[in-house]
N, C-alpha and C positions, 0 to 999 in steps of 0.2 A: 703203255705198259704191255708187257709179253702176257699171255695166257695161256690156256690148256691149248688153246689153236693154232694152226700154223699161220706165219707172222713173219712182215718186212719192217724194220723200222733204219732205215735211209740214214747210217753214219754222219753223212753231210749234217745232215737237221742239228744231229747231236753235239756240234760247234757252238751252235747258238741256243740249245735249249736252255732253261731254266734251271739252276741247280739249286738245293736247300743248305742250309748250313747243317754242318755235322760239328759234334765235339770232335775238339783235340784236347787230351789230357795234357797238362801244363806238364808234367812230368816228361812228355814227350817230345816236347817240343827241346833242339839244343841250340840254335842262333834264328834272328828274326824273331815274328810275329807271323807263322805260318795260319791263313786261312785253310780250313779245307772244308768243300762241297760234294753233296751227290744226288742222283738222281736214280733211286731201283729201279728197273725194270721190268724184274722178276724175281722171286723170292719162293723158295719151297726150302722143305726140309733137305734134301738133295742139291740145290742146285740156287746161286745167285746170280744176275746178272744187272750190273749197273753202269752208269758213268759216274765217276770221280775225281776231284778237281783238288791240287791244292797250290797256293801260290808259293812265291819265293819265301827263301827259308831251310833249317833243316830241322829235321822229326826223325824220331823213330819209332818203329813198330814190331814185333810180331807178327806173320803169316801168316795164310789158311791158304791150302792148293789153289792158284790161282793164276789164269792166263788172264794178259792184258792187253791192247792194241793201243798205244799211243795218238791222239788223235791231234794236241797240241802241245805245246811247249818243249823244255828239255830238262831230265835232271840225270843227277849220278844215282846210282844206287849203290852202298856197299852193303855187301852179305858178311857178316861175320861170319870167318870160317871158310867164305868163298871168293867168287870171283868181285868184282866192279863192274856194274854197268853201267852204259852212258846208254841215255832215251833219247828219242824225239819220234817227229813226226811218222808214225807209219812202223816204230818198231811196234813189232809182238817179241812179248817177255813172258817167264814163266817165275814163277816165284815157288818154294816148295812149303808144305806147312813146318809149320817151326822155326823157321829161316828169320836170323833177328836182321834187321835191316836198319841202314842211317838211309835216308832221301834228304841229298840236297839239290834242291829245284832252284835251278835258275832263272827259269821262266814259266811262268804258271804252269803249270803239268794239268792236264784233261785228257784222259783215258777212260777206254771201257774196258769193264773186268766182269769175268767168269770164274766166280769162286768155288769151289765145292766145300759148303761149309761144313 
């Protein structure tokens, strides 16, 4: 976990760390049995940092300002209103608050995200 301190924590690691189960609201979810995982980092009033996991499936959600780096897998994102994106390894995405979203993940999705909640 990130603290008030200056801090490395090694992307690579965060392949194989451990993630926790998160609710998906049923509501949310529109084909499959999407799982999704995460692991905080860092959490303040200002400032999230975590990894985030969900498998194949599609879901949707609401945003909060949020850059991401894709670290596994691959999905589409459509933005209502916007563009499509297609992820995988190694993209950085930006998502804006408000932004409704579908994610259909084709292959497990594991990403780290910087949210300003």
């Amino acid at each position: 976990m990130f603290t008030d301190v200056a801090r490395v924590v090694r992307a690579s690691a965060l392949l194989d760390s451990e993630l926790y189960p998160d609710d998906l609201d049923p509501a949310q979810v529109v084909a499959g049995a999407p799982e999704v995982r995460s692991l905080e980092l860092h959490d303040s009033d200002t400032l999230a940092i975590g990894v985030w996991q969900h498998s194949p499936g599609v879901s949707t959600d609401v945003e909060a300002d949020e850059i991401f780096v894709v670290l596994q897998g691959r999905a589409t994102i459509e933005v209502a209103d916007g563009p499509t994106l297609e992820v995988g390894p190694g993209d950085v995405g930006f998502l804006p608050v408000g932004a409704r979203t579908t994610w259909t993940v084709h292959e497990t999705l594991r990403k780290i995200y910087i949210v300003r909640p």
